[in-house]
Each structure stands twice: as C-alpha cells, then as structure tokens.
OpenMM code with the backbone's topology and positions (N, CA, C; nanometers):
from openmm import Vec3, app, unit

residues = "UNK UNK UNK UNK UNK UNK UNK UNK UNK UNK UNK UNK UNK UNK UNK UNK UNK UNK UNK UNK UNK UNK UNK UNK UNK UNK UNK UNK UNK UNK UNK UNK UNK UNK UNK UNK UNK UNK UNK UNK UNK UNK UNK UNK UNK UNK UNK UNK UNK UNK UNK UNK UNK UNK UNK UNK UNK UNK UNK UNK UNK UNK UNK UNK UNK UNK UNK UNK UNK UNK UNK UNK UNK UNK UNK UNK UNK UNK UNK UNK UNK UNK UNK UNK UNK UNK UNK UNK UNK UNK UNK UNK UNK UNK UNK UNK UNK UNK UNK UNK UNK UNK UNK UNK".split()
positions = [
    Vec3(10.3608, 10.0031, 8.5201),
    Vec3(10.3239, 9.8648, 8.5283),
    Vec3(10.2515, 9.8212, 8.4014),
    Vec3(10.1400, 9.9618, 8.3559),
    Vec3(10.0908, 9.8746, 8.2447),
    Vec3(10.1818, 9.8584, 8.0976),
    Vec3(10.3253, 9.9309, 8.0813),
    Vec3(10.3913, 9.9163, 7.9660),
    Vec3(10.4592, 9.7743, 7.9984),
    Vec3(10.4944, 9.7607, 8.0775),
    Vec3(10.5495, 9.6389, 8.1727),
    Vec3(10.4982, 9.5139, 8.1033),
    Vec3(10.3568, 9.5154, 8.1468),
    Vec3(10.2496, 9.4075, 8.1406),
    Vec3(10.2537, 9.4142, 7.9762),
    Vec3(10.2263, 9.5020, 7.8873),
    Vec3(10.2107, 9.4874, 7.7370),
    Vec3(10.3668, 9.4902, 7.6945),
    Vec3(10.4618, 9.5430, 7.7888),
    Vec3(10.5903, 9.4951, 7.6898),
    Vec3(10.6191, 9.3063, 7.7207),
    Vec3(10.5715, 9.2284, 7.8061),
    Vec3(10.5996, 9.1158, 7.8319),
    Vec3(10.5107, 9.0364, 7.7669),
    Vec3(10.4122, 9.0892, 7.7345),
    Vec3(10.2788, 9.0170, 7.6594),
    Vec3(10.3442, 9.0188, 7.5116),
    Vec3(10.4156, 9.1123, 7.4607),
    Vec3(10.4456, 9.1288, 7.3531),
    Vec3(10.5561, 9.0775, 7.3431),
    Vec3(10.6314, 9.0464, 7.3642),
    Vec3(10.7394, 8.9572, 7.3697),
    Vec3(10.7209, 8.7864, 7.3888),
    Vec3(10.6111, 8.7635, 7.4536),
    Vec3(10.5569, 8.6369, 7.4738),
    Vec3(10.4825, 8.6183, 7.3499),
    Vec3(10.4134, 8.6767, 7.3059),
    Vec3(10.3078, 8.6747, 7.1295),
    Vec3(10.4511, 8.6682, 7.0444),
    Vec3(10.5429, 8.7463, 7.0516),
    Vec3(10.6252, 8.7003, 6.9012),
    Vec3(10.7059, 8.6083, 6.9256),
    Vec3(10.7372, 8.5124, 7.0779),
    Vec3(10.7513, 8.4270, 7.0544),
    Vec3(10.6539, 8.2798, 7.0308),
    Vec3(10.5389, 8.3418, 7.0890),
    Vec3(10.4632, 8.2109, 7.0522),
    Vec3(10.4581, 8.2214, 6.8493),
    Vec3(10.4331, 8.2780, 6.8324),
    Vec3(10.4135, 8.2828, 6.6772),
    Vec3(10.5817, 8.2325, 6.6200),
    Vec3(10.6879, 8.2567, 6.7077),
    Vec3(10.7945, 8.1711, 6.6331),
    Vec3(10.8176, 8.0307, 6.6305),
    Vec3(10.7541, 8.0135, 6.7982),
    Vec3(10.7202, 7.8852, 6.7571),
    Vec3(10.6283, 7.7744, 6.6972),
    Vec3(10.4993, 7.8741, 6.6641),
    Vec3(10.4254, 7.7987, 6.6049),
    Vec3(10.4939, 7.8210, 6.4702),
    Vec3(10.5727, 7.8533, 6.3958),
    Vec3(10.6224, 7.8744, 6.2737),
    Vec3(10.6913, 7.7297, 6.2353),
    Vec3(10.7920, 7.7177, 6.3425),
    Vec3(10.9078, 7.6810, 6.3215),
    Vec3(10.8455, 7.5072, 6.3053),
    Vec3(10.6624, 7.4796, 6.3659),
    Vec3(10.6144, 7.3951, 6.3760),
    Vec3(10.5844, 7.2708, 6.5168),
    Vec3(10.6209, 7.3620, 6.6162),
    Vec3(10.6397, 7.3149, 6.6949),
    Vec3(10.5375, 7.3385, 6.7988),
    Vec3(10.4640, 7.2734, 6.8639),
    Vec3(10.3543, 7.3024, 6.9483),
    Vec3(10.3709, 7.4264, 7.0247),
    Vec3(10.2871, 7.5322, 7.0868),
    Vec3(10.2773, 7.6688, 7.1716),
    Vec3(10.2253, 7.5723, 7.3077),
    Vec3(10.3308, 7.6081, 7.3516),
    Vec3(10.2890, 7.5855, 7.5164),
    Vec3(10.1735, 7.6825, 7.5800),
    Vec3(10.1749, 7.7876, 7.5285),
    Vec3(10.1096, 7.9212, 7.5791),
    Vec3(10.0234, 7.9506, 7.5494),
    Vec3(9.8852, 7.9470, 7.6554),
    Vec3(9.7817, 7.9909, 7.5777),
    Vec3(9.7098, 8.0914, 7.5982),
    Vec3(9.6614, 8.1819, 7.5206),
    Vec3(9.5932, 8.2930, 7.4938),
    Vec3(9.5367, 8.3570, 7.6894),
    Vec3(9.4589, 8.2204, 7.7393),
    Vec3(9.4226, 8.2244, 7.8833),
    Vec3(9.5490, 8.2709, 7.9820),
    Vec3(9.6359, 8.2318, 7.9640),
    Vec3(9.7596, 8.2446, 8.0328),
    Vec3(9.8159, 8.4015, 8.0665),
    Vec3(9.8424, 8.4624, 7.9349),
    Vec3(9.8770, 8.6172, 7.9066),
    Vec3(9.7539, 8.6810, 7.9746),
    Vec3(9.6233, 8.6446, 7.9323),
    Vec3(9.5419, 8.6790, 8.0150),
    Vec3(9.5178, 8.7404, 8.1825),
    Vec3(9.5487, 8.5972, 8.1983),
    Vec3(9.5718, 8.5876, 8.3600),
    Vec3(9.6666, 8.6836, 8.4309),
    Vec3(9.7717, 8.6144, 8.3692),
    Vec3(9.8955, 8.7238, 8.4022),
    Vec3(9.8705, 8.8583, 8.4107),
    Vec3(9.8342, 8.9404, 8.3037),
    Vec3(9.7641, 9.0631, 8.2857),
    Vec3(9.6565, 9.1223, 8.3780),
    Vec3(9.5666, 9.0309, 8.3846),
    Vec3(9.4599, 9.1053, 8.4495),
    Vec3(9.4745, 9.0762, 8.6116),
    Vec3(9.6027, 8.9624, 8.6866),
    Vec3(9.5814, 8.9148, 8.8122),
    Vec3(9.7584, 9.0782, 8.8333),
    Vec3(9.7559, 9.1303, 8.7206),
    Vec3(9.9064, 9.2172, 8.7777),
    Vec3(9.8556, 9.3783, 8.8114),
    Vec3(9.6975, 9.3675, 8.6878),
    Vec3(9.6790, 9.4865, 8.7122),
    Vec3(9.5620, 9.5241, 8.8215),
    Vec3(9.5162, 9.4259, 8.8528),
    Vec3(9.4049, 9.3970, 8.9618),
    Vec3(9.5096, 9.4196, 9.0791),
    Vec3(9.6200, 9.3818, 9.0711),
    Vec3(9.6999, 9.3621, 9.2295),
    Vec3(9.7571, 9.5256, 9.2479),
    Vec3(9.8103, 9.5463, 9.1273),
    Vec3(9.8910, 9.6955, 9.1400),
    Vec3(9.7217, 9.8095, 9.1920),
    Vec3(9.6474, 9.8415, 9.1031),
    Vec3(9.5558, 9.8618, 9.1591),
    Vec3(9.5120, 9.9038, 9.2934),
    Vec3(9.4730, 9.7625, 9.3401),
    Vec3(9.4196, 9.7380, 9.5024),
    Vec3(9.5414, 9.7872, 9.6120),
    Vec3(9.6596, 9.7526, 9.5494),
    Vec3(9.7439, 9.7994, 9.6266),
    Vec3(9.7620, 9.9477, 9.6257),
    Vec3(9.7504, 10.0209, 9.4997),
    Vec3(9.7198, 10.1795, 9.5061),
    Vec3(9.6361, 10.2373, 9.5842),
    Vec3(9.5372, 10.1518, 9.6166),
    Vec3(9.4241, 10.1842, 9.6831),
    Vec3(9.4317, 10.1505, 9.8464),
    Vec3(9.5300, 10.0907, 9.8682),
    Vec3(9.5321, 10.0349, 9.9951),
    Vec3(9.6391, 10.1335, 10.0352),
    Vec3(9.7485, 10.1622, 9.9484),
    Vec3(9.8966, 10.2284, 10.0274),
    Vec3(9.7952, 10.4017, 10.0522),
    Vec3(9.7181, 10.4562, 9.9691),
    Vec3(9.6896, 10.5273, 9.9659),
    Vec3(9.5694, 10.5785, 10.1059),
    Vec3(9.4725, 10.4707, 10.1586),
    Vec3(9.4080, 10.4690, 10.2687),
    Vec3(9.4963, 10.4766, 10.3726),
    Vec3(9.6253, 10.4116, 10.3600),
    Vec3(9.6891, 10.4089, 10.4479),
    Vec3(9.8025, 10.5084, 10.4718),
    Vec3(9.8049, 10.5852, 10.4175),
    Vec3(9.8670, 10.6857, 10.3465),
    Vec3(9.7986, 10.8163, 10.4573),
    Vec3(9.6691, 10.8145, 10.3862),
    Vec3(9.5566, 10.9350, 10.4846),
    Vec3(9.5195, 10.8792, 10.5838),
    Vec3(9.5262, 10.7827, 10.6529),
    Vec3(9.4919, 10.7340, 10.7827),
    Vec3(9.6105, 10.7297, 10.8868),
    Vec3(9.7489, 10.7481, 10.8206),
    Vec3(9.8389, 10.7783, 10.9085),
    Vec3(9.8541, 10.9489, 10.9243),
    Vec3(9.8372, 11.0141, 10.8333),
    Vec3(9.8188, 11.1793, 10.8372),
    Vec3(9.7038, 11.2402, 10.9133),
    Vec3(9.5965, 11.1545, 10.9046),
    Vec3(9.5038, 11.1987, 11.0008),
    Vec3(9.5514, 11.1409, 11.1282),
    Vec3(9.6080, 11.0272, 11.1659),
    Vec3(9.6230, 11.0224, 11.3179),
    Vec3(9.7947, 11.1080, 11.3524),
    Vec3(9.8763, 11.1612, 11.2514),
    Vec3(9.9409, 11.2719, 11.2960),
    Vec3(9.8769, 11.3881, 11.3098),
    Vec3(9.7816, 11.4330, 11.2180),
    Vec3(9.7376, 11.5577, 11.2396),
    Vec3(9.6412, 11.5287, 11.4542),
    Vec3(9.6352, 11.4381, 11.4369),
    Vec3(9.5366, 11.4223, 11.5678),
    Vec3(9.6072, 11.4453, 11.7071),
    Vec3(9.7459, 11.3972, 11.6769),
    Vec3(9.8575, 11.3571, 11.7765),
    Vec3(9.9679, 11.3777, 11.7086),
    Vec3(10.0511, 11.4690, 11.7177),
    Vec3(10.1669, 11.5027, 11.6762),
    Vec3(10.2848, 11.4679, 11.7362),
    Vec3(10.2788, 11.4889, 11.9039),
    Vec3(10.3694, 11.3500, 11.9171),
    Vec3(10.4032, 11.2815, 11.8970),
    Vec3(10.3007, 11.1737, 11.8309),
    Vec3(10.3459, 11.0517, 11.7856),
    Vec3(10.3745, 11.0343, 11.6559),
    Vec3(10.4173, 11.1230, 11.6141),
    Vec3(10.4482, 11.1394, 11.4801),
    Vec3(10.5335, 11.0279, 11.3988),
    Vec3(10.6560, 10.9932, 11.4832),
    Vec3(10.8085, 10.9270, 11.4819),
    Vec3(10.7434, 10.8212, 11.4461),
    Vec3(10.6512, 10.7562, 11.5723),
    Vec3(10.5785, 10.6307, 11.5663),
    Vec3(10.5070, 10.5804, 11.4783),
    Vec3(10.3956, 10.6535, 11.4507),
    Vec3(10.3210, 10.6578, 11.3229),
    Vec3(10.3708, 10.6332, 11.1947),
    Vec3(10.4395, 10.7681, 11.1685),
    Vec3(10.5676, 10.7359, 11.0366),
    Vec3(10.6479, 10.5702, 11.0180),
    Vec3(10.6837, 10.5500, 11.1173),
    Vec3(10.7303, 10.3782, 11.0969),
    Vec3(10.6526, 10.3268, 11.0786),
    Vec3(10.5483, 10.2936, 11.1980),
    Vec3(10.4340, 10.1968, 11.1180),
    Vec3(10.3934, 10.2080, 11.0264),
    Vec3(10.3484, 10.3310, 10.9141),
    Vec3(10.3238, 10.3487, 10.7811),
    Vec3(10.4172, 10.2859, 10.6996),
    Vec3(10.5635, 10.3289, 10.7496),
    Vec3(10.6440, 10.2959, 10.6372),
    Vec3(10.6465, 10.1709, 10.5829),
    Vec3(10.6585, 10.0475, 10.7320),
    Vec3(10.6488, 9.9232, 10.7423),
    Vec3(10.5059, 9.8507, 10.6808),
    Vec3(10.4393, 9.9369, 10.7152),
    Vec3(10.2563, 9.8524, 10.6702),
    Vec3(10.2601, 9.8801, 10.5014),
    Vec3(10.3377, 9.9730, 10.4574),
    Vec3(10.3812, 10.0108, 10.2629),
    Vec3(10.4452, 9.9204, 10.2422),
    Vec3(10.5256, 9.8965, 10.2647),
    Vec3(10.6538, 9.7991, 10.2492),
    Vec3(10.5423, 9.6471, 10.2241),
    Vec3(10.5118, 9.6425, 10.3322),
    Vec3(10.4261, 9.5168, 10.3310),
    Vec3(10.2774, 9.4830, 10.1972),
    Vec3(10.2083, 9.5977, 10.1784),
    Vec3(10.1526, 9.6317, 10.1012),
    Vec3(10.1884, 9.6500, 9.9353),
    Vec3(10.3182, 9.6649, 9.9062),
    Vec3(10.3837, 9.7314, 9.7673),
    Vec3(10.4478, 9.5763, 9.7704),
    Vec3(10.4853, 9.4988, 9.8706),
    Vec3(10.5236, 9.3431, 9.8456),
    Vec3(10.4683, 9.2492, 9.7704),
    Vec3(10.2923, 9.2945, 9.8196),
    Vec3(10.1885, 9.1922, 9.7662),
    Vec3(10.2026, 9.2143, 9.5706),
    Vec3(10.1902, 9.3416, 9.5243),
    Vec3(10.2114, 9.3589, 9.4446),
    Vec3(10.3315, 9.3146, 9.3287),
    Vec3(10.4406, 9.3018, 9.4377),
    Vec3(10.5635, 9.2396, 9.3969),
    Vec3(10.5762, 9.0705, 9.3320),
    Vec3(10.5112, 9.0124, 9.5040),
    Vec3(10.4791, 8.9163, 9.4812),
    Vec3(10.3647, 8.8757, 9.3307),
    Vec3(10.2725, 8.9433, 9.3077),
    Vec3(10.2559, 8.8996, 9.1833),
    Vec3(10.2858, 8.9328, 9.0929),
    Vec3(10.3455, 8.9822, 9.0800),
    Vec3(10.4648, 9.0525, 8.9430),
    Vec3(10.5753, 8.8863, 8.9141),
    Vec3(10.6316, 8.8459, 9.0059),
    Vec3(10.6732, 8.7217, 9.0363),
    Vec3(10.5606, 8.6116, 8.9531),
    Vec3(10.4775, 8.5907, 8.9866),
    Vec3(10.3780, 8.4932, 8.9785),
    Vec3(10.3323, 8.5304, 8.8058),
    Vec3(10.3255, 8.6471, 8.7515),
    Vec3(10.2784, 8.6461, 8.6080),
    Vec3(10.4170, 8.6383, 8.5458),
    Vec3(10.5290, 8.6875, 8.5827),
    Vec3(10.6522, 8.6442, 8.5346),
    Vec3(10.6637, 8.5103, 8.4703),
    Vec3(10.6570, 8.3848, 8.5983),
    Vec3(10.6502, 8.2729, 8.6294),
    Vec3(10.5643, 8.1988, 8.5031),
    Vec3(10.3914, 8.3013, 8.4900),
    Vec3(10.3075, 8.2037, 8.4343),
    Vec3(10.3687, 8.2339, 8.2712),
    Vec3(10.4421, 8.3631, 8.2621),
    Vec3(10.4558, 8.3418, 8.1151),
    Vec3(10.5507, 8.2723, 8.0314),
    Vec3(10.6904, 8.3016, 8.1623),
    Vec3(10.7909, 8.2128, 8.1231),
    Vec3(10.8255, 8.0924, 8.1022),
    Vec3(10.7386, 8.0120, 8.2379),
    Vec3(10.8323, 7.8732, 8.2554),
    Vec3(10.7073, 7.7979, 8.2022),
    Vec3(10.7685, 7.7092, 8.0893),
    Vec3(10.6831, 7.5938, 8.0254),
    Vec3(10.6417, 7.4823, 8.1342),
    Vec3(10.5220, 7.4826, 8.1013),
    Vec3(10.4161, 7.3947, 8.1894),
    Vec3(10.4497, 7.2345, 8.1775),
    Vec3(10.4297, 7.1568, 8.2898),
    Vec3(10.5132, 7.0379, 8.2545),
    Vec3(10.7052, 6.9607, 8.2330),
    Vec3(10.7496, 7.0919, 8.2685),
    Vec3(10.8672, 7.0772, 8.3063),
    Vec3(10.9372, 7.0918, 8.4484),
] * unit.nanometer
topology = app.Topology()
chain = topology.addChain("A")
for resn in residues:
    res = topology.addResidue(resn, chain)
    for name in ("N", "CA", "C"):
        topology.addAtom(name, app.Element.getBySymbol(name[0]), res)
C-alpha cells in the first residue's frame, strides 16, 4: 500500500509540475496528496489492526468450542471481508481526490 500511495503521489507531482510548466494553473494542492496519503495509510493500518483482533478472537472462541468451528470460520470470513472493504473504500476516495479536477 505504501509503494501504491508514493507511486500515485509521484505521478500526480510530475504531473502537476507539467502543468505548471506548460503555464497553466495546478488544480492540485500540496493539502490534497496529503490527505490522500495520510487518510489511506491511517485506514490500511486500523484495518490491520482490526482484521487482526478479529483474527485472534475467532481462534480463541475455536480453541474454546470446537464445534463451532464451521460457524465461527464464516463469521470471520464475512466480518474480513467487511473490514478489508473499509480500506478499499478509501483507496477509492484518495484515488478520486487525486484524479478528478475539482469543479468539474
């Protein structure tokens, strides 16, 4: 995620610098890449931290109850799924803030 985040940042810097060349106003500002950056790696993060509680909180209630193993296992899988989304979802959203010019 973080080559991700600096390969898109870097691609967004050599185009802002082409267009400030070429003389033409930068839509993009310094705050923006920012945002993007720090709201992708704050999310990936928390979500590491969350799939991972949830991760050992389904192993401890198999180790507790082994029966319910089948059961457990789905609900984990499903509560990840849901969890690794949020993350998705802002991957989407810094995409969004770097690409699409503001005012259009």
């Amino acid at each position: 995620m973080v080559v991700l985040v600096l390969g898109l940042t870097g691609g967004v810097a050599s185009a802002q610098a082409a267009t400030a060349g070429e003389g033409g106003a930068s839509l993009l500002s310094p705050f923006t890449v920012l945002a993007a950056g720090l709201g992708m790696a704050l999310a990936a993060g928390l979500c590491g931290l969350g799939q991972g509680r949830a991760i050992a909180s389904a192993l401890e209630a198999i180790a507790r109850q082994p029966g319910a193993a089948a059961r457990i296992q789905t609900a984990m899988i499903i509560g990840l799924a849901l969890i690794e989304s949020l993350a998705i979802y802002m991957l989407v959203i810094a995409i969004i803030l770097l690409f699409v010019k503001p005012g259009l």
